[in-house]
C-alpha positions in Angstrom: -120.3 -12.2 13.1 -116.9 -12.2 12.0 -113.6 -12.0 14.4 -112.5 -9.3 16.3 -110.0 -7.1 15.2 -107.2 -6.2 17.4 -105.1 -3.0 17.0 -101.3 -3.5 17.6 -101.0 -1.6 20.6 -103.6 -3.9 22.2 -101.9 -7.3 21.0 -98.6 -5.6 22.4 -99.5 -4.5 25.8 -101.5 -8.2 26.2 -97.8 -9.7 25.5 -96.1 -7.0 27.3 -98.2 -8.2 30.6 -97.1 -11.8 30.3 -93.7 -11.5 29.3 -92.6 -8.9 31.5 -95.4 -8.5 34.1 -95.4 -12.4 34.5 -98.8 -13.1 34.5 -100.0 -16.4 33.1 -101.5 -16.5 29.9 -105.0 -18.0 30.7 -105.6 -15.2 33.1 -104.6 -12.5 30.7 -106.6 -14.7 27.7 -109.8 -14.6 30.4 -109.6 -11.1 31.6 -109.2 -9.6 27.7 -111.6 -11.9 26.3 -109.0 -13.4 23.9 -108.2 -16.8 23.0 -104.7 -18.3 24.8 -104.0 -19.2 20.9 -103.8 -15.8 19.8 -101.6 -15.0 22.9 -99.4 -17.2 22.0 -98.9 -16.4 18.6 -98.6 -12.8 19.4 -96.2 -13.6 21.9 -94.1 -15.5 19.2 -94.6 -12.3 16.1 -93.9 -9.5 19.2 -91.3 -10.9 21.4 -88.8 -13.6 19.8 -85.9 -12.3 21.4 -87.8 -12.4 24.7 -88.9 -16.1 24.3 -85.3 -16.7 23.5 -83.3 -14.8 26.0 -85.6 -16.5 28.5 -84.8 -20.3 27.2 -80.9 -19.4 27.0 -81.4 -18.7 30.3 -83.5 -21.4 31.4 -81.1 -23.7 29.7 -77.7 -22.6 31.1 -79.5 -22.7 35.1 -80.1 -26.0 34.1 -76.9 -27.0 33.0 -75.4 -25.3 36.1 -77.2 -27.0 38.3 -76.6 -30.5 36.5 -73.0 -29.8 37.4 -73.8 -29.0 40.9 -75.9 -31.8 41.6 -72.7 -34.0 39.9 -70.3 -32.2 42.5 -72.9 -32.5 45.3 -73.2 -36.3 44.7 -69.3 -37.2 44.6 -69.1 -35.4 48.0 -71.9 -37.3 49.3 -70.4 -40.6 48.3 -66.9 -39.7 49.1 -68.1 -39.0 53.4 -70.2 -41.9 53.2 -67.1 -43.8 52.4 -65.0 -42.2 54.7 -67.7 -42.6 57.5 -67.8 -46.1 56.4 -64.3 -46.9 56.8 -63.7 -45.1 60.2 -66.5 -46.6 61.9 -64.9 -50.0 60.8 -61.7 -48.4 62.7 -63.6 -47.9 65.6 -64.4 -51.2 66.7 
């Protein structure tokens, strides 16, 4: 028995419900009988843009929150100073 062939439409609705519909590959792979290979690699031939998009987005909320944490941290340790030193005043 040889592979099965799959028509377009089919590979592009399977890709369709994980990148837009957000469901996770192995349960798309187990409910259409296909490999989680295959999904992949029709995810990368029908939606590059989408993979990208999403990653350029990934990657600049993770710079934005690397500079968030950076500002959140220097507050932190500037009132713990501050507390620090007015507590000494206290006394």
């Amino acid at each position: 028995m040889g592979k099965p062939r799959f028509s377009e439409d089919f590979k592009q609705d399977a890709v369709h419900q994980i990148v837009v519909r957000g469901y996770p590959v192995k349960e798309v792979s187990d409910r259409l009988g296909v490999s989680t290979h295959s999904l992949y690699a029709w995810m990368k031939k029908f939606s590059p843009e989408a993979g990208s998009k999403a990653k350029d987005a990934q990657s600049e909320e993770i710079r934005r929150l690397k500079r968030e944490l950076i500002r959140v941290t220097e507050e932190r340790d500037i009132l713990k100073k501050a507390t620090a030193y007015f507590a000494r005043d206290a006394k």
